[in-house]
C-alpha positions as CSV (number, residue, x, y, z in Angstrom):
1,X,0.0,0.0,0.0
2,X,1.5,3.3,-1.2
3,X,0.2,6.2,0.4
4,X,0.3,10.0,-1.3
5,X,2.3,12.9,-0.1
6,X,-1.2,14.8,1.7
7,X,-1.5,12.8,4.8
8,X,-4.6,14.3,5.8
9,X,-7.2,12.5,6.3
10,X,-10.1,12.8,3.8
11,X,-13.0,15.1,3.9
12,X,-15.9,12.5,3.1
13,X,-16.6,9.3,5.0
14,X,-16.2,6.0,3.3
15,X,-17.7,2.9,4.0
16,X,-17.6,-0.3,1.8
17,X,-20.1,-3.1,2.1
18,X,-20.3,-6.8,-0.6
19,X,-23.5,-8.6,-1.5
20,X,-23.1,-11.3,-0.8
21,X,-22.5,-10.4,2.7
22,X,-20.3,-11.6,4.2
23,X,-18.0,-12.0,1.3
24,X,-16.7,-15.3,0.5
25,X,-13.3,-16.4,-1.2
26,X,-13.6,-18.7,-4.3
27,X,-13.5,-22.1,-4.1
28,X,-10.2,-23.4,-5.8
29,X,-11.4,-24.4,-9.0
30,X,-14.4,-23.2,-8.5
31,X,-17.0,-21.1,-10.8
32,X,-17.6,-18.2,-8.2
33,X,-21.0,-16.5,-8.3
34,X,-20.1,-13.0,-9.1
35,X,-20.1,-10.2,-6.2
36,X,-21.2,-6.8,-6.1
37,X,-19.0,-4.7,-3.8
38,X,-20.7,-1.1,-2.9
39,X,-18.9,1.9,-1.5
40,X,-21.0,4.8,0.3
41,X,-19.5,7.9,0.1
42,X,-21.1,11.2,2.6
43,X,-20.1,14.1,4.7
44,X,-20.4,13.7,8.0
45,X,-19.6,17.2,9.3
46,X,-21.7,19.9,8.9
47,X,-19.5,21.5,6.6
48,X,-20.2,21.3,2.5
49,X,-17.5,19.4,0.7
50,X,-16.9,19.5,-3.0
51,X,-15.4,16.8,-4.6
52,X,-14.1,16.5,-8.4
53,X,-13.0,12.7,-8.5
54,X,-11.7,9.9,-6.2
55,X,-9.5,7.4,-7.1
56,X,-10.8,3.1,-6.2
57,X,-7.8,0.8,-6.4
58,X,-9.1,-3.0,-6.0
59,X,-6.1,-5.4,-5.5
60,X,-6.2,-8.0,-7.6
61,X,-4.1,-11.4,-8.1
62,X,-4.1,-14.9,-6.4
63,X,-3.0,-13.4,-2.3
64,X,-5.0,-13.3,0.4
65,X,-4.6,-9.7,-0.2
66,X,-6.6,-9.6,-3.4
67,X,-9.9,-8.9,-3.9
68,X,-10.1,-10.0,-7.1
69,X,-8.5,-12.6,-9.4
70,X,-5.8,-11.9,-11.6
71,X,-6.6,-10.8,-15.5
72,X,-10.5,-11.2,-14.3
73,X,-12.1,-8.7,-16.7
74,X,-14.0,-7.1,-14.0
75,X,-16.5,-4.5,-13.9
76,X,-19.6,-2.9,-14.3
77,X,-19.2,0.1,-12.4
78,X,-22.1,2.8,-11.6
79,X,-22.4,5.9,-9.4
80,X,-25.4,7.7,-8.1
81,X,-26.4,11.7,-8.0
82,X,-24.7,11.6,-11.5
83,X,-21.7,10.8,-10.7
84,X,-20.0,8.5,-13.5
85,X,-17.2,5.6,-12.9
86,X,-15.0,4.2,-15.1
87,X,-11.9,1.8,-15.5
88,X,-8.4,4.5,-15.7
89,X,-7.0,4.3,-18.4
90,X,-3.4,3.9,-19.1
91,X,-1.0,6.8,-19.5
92,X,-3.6,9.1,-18.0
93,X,-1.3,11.6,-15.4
94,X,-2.5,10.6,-12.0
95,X,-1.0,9.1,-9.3
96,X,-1.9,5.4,-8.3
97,X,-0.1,3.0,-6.1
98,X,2.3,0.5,-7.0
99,X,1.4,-3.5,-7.2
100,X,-1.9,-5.4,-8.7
101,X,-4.6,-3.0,-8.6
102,X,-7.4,-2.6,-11.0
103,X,-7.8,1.8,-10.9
104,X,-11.4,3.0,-11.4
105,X,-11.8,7.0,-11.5
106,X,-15.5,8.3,-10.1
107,X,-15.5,11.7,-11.4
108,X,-18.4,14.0,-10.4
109,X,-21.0,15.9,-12.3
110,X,-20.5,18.7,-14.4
111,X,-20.3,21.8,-12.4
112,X,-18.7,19.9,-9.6
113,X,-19.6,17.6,-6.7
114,X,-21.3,19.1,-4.2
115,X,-21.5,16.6,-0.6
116,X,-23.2,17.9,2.4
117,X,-26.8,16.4,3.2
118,X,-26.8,14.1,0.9
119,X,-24.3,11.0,-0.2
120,X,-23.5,8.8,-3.2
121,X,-23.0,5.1,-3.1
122,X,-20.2,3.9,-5.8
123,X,-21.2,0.6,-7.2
124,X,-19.0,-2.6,-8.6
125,X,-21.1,-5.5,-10.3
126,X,-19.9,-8.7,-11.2
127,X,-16.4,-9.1,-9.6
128,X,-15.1,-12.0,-9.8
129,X,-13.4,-12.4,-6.0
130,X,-10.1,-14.2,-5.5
131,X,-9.7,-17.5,-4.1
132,X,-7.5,-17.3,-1.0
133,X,-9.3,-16.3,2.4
134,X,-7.9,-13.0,3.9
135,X,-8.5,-9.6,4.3
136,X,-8.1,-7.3,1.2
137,X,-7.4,-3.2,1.1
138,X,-9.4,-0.9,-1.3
139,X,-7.4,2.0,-1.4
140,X,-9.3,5.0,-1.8
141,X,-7.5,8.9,-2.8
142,X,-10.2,11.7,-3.1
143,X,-9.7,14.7,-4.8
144,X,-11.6,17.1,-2.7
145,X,-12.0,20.8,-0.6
146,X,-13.5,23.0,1.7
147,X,-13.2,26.0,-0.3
148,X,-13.5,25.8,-4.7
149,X,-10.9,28.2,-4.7
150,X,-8.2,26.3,-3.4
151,X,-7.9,22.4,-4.2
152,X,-4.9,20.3,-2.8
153,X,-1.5,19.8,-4.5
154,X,-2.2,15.8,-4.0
155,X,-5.6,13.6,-3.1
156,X,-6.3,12.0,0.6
157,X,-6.2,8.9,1.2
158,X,-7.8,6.5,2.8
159,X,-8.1,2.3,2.9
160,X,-10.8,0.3,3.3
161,X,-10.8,-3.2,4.5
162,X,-12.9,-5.8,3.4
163,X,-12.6,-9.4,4.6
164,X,-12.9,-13.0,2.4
165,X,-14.3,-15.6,4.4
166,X,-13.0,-19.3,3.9
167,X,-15.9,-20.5,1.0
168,X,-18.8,-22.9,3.3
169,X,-19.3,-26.7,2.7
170,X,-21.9,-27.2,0.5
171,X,-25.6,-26.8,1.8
172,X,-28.7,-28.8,0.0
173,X,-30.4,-24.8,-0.4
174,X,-26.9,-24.4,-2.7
175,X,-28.6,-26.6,-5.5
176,X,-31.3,-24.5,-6.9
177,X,-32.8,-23.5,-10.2
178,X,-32.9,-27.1,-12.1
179,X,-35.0,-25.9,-15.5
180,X,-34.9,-26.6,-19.0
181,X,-34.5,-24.2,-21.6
182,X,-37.4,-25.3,-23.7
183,X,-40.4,-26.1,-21.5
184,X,-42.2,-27.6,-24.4
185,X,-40.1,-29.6,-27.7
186,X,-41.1,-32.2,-30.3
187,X,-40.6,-35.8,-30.2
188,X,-36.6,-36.5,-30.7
189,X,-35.8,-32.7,-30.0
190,X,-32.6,-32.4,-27.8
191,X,-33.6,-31.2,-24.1
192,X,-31.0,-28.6,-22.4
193,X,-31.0,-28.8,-18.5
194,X,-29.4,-26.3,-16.1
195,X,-29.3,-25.9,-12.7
196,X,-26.9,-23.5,-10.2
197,X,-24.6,-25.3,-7.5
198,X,-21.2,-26.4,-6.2
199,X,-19.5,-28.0,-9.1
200,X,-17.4,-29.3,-6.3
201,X,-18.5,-31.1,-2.7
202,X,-21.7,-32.6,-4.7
203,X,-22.5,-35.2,-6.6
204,X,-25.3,-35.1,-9.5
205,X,-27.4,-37.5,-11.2
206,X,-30.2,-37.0,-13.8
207,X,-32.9,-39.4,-13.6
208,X,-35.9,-40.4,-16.0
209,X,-38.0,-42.4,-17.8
210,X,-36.7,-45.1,-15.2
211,X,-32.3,-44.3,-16.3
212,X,-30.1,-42.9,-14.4
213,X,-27.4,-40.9,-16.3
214,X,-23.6,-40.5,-14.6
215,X,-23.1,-38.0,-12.3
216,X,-22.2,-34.6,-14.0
217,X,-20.5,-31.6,-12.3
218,X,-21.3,-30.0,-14.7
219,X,-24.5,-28.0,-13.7
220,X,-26.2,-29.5,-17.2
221,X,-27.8,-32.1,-19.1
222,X,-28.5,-32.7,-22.8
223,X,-30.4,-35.7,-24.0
224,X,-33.1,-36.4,-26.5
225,X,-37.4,-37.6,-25.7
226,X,-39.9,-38.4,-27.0
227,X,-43.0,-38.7,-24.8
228,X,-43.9,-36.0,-21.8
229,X,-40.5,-36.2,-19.1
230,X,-40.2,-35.3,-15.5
231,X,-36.8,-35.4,-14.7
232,X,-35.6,-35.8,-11.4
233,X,-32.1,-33.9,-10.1
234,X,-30.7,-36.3,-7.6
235,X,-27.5,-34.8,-5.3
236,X,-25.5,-36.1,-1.9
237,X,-24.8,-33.5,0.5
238,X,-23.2,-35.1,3.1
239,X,-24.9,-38.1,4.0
240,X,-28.0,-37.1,2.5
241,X,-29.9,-37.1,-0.8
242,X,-32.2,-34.3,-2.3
243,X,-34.4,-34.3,-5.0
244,X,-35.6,-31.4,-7.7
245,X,-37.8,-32.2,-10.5
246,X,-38.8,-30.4,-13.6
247,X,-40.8,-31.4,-16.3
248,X,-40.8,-31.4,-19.8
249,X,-44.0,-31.8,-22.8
250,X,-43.4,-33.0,-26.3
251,X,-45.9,-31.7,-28.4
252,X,-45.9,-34.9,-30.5
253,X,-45.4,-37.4,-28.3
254,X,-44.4,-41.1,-29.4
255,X,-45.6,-44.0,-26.8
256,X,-44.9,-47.4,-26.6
257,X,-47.8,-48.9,-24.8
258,X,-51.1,-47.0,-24.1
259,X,-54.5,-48.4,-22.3
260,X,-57.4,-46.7,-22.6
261,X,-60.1,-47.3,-19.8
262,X,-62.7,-45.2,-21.1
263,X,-64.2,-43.9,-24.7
264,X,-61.7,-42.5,-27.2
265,X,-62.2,-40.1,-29.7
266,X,-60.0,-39.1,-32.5
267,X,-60.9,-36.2,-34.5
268,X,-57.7,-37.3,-37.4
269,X,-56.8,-39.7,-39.5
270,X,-56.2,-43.4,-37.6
271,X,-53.0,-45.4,-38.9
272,X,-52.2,-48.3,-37.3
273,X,-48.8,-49.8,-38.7
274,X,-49.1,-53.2,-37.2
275,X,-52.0,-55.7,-36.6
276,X,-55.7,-54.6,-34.5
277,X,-57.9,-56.7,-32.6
278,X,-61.2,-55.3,-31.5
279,X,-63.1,-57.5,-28.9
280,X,-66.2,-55.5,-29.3
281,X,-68.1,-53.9,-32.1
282,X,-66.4,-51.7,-34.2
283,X,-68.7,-48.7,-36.1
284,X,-67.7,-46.4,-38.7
285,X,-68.9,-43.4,-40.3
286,X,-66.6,-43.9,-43.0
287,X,-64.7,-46.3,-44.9
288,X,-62.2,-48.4,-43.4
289,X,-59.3,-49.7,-45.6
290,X,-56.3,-52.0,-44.7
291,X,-53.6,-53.6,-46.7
292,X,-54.0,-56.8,-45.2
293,X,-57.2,-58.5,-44.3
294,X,-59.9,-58.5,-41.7
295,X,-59.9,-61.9,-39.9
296,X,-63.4,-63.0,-38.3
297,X,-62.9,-64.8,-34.7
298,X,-61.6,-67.9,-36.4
299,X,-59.1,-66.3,-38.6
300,X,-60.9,-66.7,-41.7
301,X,-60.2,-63.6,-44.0
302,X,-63.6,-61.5,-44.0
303,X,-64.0,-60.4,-47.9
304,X,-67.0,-57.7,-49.4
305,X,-69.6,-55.7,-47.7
306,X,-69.3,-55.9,-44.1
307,X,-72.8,-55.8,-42.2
């Protein structure tokens, strides 16, 4: 941590808050769910600040140090009260500390930025946090004054800590979101299956139509069916197993076997591409062709007009 020649302390409060909260180090390996880190900015006094621009330097790289991983292409930034945030870019002339930082400049409206009853929160989405537990340093450097007239030679400084808990074991409420992409396909149609979970610590299995497919880490399925599916997520945590479902319709469906326990109706055209035995009446409204025969009860081929 390098700190700038004004060793004053700063005009405006900072305090720096994660979601989720607490904030948890990546599992090694891992796919981390991105993080959100937010930085409130106010005057506490009862004096009016103004403020052009302060300097955010997140620590990045594979220390317990770092906040964020090395060459992660972090970042959607966002201010309120109009202020805008942005990524520094390089060769621009401001002083920034030595090491693995990512630099993000929050510069304030135009006509300056005015702070005395009200705030503004600073905002990073989708970081992508390191993986080693430990307690990281956002180093702030504000470039602000009492009076508009006179700004300082160099900004104030301040750090902010923020700590990386040791990633939890794996709880059952961890597995969530099992869905397909298509609710609804046609017969033979390839089915895409998600869900969100460890990839490690758990073990998944897909289940349906009575197969069980290998366990997959990897938070998807893809398979092809043809009838209506429920398919059943099974996963171990632990000692125990858990279940989520979801179910997909096929438009067409195809069946092997079906038993009818009441009157049927179809509205379409019948084919039948093997043999049909009827062991009651059988009525038509219109004319009923095969290209084989129609065998009475003893098998004897039933030829012209049937009364």
């Amino acid at each position: 941590m390098t700190e700038p020649a004004n060793g004053d302390q700063c005009l405006l409060d900072y305090a720096i808050i994660s979601e989720p909260f607490p904030l948890y180090a990546a599992a090694p390996g891992a796919d981390p769910e991105p993080a959100t880190v937010h930085i409130v900015v106010s005057n506490g006094t009862g004096t009016t600040v103004y403020c052009r621009e302060i300097l955010f330097s997140l620590p990045h790289g594979d220390l317990a140090q770092s906040l964020i991983r090395t060459l992660a292409k972090d970042g959607d930034q966002s201010g309120t009260d109009g202020w805008t945030v942005g990524r520094l870019q390089d060769g621009v002339a401001i002083a920034v500390p030595q090491g693995d930082y990512e630099h993000f400049i929050a510069k304030a409206p135009e006509g300056g930025g005015k702070l005395d009853v009200s705030g503004i929160t600073i905002t990073f989405d989708n970081l992508t946090i390191s993986d080693k537990p430990g307690t990281a340093r956002v180093e702030v450097r504000e470039t602000a004054t009492l009076d508009q007239g006179q700004w300082p030679e160099s900004p104030r400084f301040v750090a902010l800590p923020i700590t990386k808990f040791p990633a939890p074991a794996p709880t059952a409420r961890d597995v969530y979101d099992f869905h397909a992409e298509k609710a609804e396909v046609n017969a033979g149609d390839e089915v895409h299956l998600k869900w969100r979970g460890p990839k490690k610590g758990v073990a998944y299995t897909v289940v349906h139509g009575g197969t069980s497919e290998k366990p997959t880490t990897d938070l998807e399925w893809k398979g092809k069916i043809t009838r209506d599916t429920t398919f059943r997520l099974e996963y171990t945590v632990g000692d125990a197993t858990h279940y989520l479902t979801t179910t997909v319709m096929v438009a067409n469906p195809q069946l092997t076997g079906l038993v009818v326990d009441n009157d049927a109706e179809i509205h379409g055209n019948l084919t039948v591409g093997k043999d049909t035995t009827v062991t009651g009446a059988l009525e038509a409204t219109d004319d009923i062709t095969t290209s084989a025969q129609f065998l009475d009860p003893k098998g004897t081929p039933l030829r012209g007009m049937l009364q």
